[in-house]
Backbone as CSV, one residue per row, in Angstrom:
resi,resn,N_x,N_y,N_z,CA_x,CA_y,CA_z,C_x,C_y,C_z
1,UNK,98.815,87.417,100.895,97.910,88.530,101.154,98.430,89.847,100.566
2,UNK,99.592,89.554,100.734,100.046,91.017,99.758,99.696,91.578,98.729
3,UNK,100.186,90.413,97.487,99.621,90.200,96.575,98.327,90.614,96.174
4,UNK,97.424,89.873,96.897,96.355,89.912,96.686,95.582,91.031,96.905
5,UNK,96.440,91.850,98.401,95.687,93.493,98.688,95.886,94.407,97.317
6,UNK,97.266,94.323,96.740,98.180,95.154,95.910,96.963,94.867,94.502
7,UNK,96.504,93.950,94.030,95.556,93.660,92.801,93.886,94.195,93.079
8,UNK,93.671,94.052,94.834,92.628,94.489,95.010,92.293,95.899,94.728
9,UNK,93.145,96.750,95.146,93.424,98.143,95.377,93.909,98.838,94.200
10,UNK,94.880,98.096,93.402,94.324,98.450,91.842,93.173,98.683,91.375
11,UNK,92.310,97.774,91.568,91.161,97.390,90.842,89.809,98.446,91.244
12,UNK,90.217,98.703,92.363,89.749,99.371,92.932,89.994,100.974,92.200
13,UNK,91.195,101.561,91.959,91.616,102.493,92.388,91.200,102.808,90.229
14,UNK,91.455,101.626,89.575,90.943,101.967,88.340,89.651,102.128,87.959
15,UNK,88.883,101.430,88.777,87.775,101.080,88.513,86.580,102.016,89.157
16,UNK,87.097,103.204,90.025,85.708,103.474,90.830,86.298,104.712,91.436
17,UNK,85.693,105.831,91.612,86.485,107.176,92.397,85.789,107.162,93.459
18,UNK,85.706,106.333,94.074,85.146,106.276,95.759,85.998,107.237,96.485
19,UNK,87.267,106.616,96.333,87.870,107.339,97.097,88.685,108.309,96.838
20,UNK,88.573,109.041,95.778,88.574,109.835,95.441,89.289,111.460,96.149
21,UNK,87.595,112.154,96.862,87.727,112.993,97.840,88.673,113.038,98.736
22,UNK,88.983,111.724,99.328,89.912,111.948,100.745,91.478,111.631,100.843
23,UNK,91.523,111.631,99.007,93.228,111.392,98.303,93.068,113.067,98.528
24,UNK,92.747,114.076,99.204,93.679,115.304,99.081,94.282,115.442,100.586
25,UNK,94.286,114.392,101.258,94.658,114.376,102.848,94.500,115.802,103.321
26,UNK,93.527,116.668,103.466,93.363,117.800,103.712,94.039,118.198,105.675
27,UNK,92.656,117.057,105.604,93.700,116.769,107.343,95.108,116.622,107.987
28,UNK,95.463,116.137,106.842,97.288,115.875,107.198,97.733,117.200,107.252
29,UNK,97.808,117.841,105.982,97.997,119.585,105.789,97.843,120.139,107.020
30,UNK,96.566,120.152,107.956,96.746,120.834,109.429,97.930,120.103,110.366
31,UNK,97.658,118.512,110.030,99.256,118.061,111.012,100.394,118.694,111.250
32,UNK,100.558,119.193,109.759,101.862,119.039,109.554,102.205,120.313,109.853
33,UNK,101.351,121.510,110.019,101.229,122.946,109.871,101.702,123.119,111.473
34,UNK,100.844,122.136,112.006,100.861,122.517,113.354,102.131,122.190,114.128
35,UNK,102.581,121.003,113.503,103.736,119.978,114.130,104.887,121.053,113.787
36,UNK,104.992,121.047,112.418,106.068,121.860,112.069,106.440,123.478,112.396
37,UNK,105.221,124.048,112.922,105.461,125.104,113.635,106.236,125.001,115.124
38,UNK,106.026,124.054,115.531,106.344,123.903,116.455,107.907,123.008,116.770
39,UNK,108.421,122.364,115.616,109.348,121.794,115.606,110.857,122.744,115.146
40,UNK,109.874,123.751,114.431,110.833,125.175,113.885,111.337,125.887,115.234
41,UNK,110.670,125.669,116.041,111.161,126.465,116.996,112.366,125.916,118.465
42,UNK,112.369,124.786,117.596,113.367,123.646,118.323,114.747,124.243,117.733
43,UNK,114.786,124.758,116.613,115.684,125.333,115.967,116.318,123.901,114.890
44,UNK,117.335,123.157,115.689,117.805,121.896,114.752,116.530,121.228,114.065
45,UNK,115.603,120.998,114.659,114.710,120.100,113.721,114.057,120.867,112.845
46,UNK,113.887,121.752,111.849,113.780,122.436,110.771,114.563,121.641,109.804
47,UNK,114.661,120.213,109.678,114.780,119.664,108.843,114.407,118.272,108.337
48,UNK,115.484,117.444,108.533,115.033,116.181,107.662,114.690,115.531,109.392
49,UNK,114.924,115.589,110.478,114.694,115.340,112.108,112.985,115.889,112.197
50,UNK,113.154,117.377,111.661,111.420,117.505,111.375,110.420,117.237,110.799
51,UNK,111.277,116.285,109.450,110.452,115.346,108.703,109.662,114.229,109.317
52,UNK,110.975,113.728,109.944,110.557,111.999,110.104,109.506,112.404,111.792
53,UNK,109.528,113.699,112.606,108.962,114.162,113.852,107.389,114.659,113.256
54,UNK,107.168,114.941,111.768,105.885,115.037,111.398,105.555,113.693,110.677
55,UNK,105.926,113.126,110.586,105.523,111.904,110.143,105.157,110.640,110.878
56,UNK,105.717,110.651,111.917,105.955,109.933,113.251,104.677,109.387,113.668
57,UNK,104.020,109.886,114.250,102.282,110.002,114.240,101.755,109.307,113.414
58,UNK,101.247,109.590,112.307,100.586,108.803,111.733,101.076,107.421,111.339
59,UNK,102.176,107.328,110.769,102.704,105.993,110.704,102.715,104.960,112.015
60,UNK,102.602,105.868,113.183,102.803,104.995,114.280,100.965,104.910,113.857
61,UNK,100.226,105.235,114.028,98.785,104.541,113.829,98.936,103.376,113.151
62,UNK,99.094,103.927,111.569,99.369,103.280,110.679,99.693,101.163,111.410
63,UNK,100.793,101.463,111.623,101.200,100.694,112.276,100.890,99.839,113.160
64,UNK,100.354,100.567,114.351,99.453,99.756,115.282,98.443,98.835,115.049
65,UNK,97.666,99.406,114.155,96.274,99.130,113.415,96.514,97.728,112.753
66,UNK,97.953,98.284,111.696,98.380,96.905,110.874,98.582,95.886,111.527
67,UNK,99.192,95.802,112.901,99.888,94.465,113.717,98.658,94.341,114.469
68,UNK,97.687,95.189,114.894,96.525,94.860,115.396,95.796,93.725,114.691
69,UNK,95.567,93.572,113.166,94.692,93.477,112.761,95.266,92.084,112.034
70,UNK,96.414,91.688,112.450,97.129,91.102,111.515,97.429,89.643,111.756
71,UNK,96.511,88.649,110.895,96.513,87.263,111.989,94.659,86.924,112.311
72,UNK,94.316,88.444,112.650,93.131,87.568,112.937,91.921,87.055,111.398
73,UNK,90.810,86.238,112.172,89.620,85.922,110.367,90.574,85.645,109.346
74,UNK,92.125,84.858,109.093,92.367,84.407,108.428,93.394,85.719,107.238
75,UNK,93.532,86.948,108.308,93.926,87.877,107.399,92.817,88.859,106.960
76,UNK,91.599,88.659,107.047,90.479,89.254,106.165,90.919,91.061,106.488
77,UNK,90.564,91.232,107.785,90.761,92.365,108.761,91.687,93.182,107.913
78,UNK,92.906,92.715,108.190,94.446,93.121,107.609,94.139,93.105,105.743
79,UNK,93.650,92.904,105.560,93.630,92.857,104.008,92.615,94.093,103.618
80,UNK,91.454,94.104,104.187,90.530,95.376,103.949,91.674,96.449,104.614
81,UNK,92.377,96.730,105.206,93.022,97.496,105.655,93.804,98.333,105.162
82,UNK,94.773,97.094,104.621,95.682,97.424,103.256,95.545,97.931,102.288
83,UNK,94.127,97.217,101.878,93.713,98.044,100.549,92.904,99.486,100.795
84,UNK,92.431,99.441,101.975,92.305,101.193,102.199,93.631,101.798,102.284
85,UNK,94.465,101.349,102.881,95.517,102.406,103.011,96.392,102.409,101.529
86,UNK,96.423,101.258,101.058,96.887,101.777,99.333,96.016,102.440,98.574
87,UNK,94.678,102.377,98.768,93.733,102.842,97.714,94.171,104.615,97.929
88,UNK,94.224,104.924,99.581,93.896,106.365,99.870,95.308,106.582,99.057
89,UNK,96.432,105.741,99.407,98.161,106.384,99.381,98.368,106.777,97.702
90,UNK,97.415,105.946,96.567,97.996,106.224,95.363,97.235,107.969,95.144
91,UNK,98.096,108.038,94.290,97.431,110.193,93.684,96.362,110.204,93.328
92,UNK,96.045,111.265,92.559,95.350,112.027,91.892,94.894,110.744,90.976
93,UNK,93.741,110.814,90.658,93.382,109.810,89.031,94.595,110.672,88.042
94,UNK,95.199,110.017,87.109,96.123,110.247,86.673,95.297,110.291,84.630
95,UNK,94.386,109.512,84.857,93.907,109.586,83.403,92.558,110.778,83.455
96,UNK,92.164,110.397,84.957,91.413,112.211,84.151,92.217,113.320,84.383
97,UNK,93.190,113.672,85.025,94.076,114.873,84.553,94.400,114.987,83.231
98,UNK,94.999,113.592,82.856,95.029,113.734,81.373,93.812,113.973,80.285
99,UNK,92.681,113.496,80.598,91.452,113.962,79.980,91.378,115.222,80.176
100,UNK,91.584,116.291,81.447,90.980,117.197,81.283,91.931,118.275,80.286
101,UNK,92.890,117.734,80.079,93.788,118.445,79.415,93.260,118.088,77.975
102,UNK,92.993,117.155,77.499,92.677,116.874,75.893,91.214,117.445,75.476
103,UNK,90.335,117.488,76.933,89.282,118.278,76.795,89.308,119.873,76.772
104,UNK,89.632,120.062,77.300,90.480,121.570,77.290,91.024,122.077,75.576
105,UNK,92.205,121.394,75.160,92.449,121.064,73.813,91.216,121.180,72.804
106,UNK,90.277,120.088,73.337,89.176,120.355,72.283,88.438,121.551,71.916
107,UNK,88.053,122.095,73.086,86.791,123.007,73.440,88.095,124.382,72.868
108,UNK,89.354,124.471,72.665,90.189,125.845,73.131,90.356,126.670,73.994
109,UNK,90.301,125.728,74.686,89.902,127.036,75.954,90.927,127.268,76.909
110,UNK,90.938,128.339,76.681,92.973,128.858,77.197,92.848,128.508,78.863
111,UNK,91.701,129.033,79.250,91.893,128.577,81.287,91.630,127.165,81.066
112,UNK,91.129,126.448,80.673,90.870,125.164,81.108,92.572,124.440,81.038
113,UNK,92.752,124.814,79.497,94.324,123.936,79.171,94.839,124.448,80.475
114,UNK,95.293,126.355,80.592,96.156,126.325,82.282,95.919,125.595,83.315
115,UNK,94.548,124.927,83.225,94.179,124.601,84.650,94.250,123.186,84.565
116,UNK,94.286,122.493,83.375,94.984,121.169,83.481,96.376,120.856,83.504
117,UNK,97.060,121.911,82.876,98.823,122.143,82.862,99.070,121.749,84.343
118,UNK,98.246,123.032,84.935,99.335,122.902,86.703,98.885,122.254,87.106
119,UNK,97.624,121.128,86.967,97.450,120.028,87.505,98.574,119.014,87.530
120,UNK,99.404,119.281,86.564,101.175,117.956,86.008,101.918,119.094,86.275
121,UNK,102.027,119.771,86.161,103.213,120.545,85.969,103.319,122.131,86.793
122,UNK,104.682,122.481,87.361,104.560,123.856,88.054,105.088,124.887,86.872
123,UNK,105.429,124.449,85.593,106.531,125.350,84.938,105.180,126.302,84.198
124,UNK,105.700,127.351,83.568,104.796,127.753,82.908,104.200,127.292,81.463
125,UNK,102.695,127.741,80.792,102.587,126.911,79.941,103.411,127.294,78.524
126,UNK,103.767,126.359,78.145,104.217,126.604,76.789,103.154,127.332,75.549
127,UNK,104.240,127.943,74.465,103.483,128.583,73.417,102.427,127.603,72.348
128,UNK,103.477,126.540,71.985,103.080,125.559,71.260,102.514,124.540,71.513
129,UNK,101.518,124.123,70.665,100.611,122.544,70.897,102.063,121.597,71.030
130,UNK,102.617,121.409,70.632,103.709,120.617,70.358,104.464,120.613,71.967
131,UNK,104.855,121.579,72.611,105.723,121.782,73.634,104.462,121.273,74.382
132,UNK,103.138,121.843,74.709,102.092,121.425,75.352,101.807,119.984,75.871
133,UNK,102.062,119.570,74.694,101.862,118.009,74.652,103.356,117.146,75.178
134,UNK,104.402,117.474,74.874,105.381,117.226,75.434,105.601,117.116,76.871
135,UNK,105.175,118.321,76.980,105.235,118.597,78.685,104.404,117.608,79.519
136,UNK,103.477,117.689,78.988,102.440,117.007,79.626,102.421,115.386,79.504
137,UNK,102.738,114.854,78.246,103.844,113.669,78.177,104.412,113.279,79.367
138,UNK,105.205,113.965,79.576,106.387,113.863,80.010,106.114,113.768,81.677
139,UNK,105.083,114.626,82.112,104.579,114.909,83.393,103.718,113.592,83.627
140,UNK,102.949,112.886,83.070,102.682,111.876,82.878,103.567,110.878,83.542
141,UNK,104.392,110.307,82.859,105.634,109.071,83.187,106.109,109.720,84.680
142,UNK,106.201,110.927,84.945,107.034,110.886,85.905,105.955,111.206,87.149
143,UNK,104.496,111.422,87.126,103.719,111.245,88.414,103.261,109.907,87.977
144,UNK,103.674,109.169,87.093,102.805,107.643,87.437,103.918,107.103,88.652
145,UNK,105.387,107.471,88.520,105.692,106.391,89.342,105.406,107.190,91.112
146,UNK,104.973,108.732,91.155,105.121,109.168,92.097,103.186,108.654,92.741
147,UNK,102.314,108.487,91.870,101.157,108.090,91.974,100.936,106.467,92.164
148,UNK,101.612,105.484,91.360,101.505,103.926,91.473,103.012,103.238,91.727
149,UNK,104.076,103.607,91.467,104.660,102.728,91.426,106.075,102.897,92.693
150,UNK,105.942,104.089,93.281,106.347,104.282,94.896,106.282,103.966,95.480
151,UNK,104.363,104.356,95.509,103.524,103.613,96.348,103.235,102.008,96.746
152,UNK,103.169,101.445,95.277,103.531,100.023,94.943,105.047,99.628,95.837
153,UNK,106.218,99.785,95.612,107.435,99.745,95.322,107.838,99.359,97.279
154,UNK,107.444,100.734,97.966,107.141,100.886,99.439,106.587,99.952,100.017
155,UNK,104.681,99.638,99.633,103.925,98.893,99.896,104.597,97.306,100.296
156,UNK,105.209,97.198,99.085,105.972,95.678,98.958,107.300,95.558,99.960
157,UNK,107.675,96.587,100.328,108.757,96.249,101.562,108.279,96.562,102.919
158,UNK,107.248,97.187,103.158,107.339,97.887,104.425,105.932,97.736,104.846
159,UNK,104.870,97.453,103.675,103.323,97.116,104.038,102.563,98.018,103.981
160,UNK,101.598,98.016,104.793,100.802,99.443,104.748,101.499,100.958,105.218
161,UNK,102.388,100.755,106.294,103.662,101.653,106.884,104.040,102.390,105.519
162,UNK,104.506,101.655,104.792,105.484,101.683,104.022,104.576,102.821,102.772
163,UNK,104.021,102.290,102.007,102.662,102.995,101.215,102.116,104.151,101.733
164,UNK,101.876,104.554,103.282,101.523,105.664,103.907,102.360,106.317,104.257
165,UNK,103.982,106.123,104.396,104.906,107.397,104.436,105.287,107.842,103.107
166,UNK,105.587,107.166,102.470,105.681,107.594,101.014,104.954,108.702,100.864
167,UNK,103.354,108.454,100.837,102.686,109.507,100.131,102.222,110.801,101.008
168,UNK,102.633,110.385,102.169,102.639,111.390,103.183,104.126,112.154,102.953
169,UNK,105.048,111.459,102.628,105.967,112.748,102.311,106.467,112.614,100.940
170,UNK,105.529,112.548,100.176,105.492,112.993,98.785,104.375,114.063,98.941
171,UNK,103.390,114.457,99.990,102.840,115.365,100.137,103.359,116.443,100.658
172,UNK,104.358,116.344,101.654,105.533,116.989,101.878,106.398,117.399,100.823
173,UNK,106.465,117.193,100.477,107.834,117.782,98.470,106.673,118.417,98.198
174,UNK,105.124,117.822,97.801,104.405,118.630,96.694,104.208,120.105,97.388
175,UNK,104.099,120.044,98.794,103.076,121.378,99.109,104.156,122.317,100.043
176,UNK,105.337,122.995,99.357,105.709,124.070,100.112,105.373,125.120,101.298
177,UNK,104.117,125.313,101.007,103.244,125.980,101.602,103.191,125.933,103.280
178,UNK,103.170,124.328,103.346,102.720,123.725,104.405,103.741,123.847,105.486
179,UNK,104.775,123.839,105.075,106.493,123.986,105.984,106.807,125.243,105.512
180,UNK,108.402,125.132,106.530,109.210,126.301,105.993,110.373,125.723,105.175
181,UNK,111.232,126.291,104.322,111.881,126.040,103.506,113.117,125.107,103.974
182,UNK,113.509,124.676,105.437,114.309,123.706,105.506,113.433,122.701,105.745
183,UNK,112.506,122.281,105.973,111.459,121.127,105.853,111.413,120.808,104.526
184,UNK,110.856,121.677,103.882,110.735,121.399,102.164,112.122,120.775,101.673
185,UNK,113.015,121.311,101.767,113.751,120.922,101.214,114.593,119.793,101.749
186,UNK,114.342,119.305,102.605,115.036,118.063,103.309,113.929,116.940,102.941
187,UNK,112.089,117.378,102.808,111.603,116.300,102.647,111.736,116.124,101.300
188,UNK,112.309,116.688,100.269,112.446,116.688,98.465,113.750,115.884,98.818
189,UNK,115.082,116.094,99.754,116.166,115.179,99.728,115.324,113.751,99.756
190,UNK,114.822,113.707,100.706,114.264,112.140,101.517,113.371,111.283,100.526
191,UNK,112.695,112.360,99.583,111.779,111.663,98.812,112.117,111.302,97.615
192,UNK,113.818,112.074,97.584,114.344,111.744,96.167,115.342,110.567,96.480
193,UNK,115.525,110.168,97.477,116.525,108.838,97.811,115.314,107.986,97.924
194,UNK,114.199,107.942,98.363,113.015,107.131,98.430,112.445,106.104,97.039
195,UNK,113.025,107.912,96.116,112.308,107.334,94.768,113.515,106.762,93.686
196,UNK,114.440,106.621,94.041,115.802,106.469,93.211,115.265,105.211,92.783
197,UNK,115.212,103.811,93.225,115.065,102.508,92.893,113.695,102.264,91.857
198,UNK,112.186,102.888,92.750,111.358,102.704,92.014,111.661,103.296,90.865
199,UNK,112.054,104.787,90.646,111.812,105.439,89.854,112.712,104.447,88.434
200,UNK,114.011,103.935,88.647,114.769,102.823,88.008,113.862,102.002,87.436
201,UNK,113.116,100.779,88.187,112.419,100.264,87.973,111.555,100.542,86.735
202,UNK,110.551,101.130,87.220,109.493,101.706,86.953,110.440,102.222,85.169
203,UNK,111.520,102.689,85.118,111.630,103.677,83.555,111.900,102.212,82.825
204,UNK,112.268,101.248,83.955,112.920,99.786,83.193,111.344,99.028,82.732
205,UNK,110.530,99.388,83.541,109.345,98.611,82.661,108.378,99.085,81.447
206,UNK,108.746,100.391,81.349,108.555,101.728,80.278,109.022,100.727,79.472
207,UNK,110.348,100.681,79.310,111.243,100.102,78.273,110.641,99.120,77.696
208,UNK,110.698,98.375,78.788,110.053,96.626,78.322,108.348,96.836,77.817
209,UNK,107.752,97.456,78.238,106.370,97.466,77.565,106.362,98.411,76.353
210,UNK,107.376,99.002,75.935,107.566,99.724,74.799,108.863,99.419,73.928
211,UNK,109.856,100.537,73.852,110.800,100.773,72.934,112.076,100.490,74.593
212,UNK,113.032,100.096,74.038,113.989,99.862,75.061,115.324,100.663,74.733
213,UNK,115.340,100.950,73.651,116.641,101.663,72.863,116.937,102.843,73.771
214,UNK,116.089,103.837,74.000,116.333,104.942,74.120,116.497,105.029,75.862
215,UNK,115.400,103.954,76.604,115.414,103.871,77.695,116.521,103.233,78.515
216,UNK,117.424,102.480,77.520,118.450,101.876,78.344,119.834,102.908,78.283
217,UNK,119.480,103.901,77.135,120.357,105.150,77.206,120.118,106.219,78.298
218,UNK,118.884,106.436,79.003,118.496,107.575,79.631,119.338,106.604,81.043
219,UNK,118.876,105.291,81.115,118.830,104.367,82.269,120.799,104.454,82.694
220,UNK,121.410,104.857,81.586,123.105,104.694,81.982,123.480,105.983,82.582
221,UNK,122.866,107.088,81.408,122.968,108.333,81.753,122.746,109.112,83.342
222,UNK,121.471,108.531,83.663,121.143,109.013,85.059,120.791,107.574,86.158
223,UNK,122.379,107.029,86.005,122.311,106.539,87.238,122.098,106.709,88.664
224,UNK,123.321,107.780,88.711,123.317,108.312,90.566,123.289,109.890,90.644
225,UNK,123.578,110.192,91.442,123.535,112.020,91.187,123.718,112.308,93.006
226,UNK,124.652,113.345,93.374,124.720,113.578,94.740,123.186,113.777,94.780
227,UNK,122.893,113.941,96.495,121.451,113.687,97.394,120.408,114.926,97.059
228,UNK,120.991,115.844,96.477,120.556,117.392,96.373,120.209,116.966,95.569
229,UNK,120.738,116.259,94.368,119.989,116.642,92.473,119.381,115.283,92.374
230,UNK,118.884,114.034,93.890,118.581,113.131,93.285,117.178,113.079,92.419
231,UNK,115.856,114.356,93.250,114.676,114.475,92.535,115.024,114.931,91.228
232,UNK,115.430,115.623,90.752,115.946,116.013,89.601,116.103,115.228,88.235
233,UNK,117.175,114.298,89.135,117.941,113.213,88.593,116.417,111.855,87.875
234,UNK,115.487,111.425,89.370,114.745,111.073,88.449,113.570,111.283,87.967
235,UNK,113.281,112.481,88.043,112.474,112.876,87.438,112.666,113.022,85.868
236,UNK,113.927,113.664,85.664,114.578,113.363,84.190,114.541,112.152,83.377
237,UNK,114.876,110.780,84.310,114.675,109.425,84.109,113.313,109.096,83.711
238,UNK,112.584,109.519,84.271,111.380,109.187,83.981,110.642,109.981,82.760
239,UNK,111.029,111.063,82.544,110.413,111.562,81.365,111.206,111.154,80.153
240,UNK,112.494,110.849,80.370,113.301,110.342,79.782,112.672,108.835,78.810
241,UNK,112.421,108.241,79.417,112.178,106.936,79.264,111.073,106.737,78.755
242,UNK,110.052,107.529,79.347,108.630,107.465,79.060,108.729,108.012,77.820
243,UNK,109.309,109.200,77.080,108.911,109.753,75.690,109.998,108.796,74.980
244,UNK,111.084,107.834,75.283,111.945,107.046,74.529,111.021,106.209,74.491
245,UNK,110.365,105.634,75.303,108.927,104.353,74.947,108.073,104.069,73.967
246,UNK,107.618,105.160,73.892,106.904,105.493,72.849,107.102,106.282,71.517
247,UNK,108.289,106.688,71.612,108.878,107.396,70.409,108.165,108.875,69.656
248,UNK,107.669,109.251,71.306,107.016,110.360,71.219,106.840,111.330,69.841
249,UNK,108.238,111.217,69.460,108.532,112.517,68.552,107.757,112.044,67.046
250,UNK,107.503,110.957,66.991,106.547,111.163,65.711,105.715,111.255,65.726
251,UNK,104.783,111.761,66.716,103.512,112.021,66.665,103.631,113.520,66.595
252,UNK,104.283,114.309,67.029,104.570,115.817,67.263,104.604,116.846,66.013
253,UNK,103.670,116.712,65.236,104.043,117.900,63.698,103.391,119.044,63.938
254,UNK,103.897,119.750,63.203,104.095,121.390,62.936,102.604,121.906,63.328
255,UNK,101.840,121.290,62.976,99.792,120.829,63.430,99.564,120.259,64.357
256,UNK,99.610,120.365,65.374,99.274,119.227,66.403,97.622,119.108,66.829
257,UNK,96.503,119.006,65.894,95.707,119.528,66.599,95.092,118.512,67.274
258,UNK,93.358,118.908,68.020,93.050,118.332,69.316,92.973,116.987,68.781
259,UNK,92.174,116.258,67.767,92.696,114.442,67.447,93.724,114.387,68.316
260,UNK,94.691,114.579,67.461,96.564,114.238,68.235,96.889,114.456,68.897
261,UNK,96.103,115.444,70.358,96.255,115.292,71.200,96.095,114.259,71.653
262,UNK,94.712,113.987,71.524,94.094,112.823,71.826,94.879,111.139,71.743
263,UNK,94.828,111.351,70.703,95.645,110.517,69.830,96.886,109.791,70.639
264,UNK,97.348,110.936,71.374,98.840,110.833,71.817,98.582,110.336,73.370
265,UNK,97.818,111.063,73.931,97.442,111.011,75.598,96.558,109.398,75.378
266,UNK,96.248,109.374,74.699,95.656,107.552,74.951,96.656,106.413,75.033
267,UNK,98.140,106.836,73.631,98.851,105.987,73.962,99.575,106.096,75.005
268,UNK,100.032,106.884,75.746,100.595,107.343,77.048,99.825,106.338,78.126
269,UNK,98.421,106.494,78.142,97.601,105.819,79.119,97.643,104.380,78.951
270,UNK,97.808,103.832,77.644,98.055,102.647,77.357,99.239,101.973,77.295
271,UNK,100.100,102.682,77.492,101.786,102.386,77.850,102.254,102.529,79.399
272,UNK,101.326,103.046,79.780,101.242,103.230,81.645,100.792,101.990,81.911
273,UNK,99.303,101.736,81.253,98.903,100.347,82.034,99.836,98.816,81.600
274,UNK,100.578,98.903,80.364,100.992,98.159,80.236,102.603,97.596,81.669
275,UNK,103.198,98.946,81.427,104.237,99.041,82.469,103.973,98.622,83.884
276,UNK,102.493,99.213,84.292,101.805,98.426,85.463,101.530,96.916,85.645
277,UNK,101.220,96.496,84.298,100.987,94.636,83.794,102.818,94.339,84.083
278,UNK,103.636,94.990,83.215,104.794,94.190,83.804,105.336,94.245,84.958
279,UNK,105.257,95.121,85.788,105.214,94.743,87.633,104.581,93.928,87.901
280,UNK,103.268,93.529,88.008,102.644,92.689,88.445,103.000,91.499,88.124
281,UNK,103.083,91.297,86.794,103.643,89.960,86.249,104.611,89.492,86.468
282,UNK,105.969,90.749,86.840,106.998,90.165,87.733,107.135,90.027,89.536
283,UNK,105.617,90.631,89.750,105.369,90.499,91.046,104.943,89.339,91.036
284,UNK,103.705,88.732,90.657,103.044,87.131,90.134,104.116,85.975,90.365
285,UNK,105.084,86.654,90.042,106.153,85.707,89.815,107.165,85.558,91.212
286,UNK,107.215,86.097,91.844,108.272,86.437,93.005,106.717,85.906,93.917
287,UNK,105.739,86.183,93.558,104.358,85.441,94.692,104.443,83.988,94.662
288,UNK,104.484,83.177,93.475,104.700,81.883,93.238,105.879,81.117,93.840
289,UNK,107.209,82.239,93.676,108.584,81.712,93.982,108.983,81.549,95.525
290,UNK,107.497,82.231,95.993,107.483,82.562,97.672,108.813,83.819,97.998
291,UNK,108.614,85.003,97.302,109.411,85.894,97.245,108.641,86.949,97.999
292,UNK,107.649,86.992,97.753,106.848,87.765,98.639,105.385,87.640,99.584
């Protein structure tokens, strides 16, 4: 059933923006506003204690629901379940961010490109088509694994639990706003030890569905890193790997215009789905071996 939720909820999640709208957990945002105001004033839990105390809650639903449901109609119950709670847990559509950026590109239009930039990225925008495209490259590889392959990665050890804390405190790292600065920064520790393995993974199937040369160099380079620089650490990995995959740099000339944008953001999208085919296929395989 795993298996089978994990292919459903793909299929789903490529195929149709149903669900779309209610991937911005708007509701959680008040949880956490409220919880964490109130956990600040505990004094010690203003941190990684106030993480797992805003998180607590929902996973315990989470949870209930899953062992509720789990066993009966043969699984059916538990399986529609799953695949709601993976469908909601993966990000943002990840290929129309990238569209809106190549559309943007086309038309020239200086707010649109900003407004697809900080859709990937917090840094500011670059001068050049060239750096533009880089960046955005690069932002690419490293929210696919924070969008599919976390989520995936979690899902497969821990179930629906597992898939819904993830992206509940990967919503935690994304939105500062929402906490105060020892929350933030204890849930960026938690989410960067979370993501150490997938994020491994995930640059290791970059490799294999592309170029491996460059990726098994980034892969030595940023093995471990103390707990502070682990987001850092793979986030680097991942952009790392992803522009060694594809050998980014020859597409990049002195001209970059909107074609080659284009040009470039398709193979990106097509080197994502491939990297997604080799999980599965080594998931397929661990399903057969009774591994999972």
């Amino acid at each position: 059933m795993t298996f089978l939720s994990l292919l459903l909820a793909l299929f789903l999640e490529h195929f149709t923006s149903l669900f779309e709208p209610w991937r911005a957990l708007s509701a959680f945002g008040d949880h956490v506003r409220w919880l964490s105001d109130r956990a600040r004033r505990l004094g010690d839990m203003d941190g990684l204690l106030g993480v797992l105390l805003v998180l607590l809650p929902p996973l315990v639903v989470v949870a209930a629901v899953s062992d509720l449901l789990d066993g009966w109609l043969l699984g059916l119950p538990w399986l529609v379940f799953a695949v709601s709670v993976l469908v909601l847990s993966f990000g943002r559509d990840l290929d129309e961010d990238l569209n809106r950026f190549v559309e943007a590109c086309a038309v020239d239009d200086a707010q649109r490109i900003e407004q697809a930039w900080r859709a990937l990225r917090d840094e500011p925008l670059p001068e050049s088509a060239a750096d533009r495209v880089r960046g955005i490259v690069g932002a690419a590889f490293s929210e696919a694994e924070h969008r599919w392959f976390g989520v995936i990665f979690w899902f497969l050890l821990l179930g629906p639990v597992g898939a819904a804390g993830y992206r509940l405190l990967h919503e935690l790292a994304r939105h500062p706003d929402w906490v105060g600065p020892g929350f933030h920064a204890a849930a960026c520790r938690f989410l960067g030890l979370l993501d150490w393995l997938p994020a491994h993974l995930a640059a290791l199937a970059y490799g294999v569905a592309g170029s491996l040369d460059g990726v098994i160099a980034a892969l030595r380079e940023r093995l471990w890193a103390p707990l502070d620089e682990l987001p850092a650490l793979n986030r680097h990995l991942l952009v790392e790997s992803g522009l060694a995959s594809i050998h980014l740099e020859r597409y990049l000339g002195d001209e970059l215009d909107a074609r080659g944008v284009a040009l470039v953001t398709e193979l990106v999208s097509h080197m994502l789905l491939r990297a997604l085919a080799v999980w599965i296929v080594v998931l397929a395989l661990m399903t057969i071996a009774n591994l999972l």
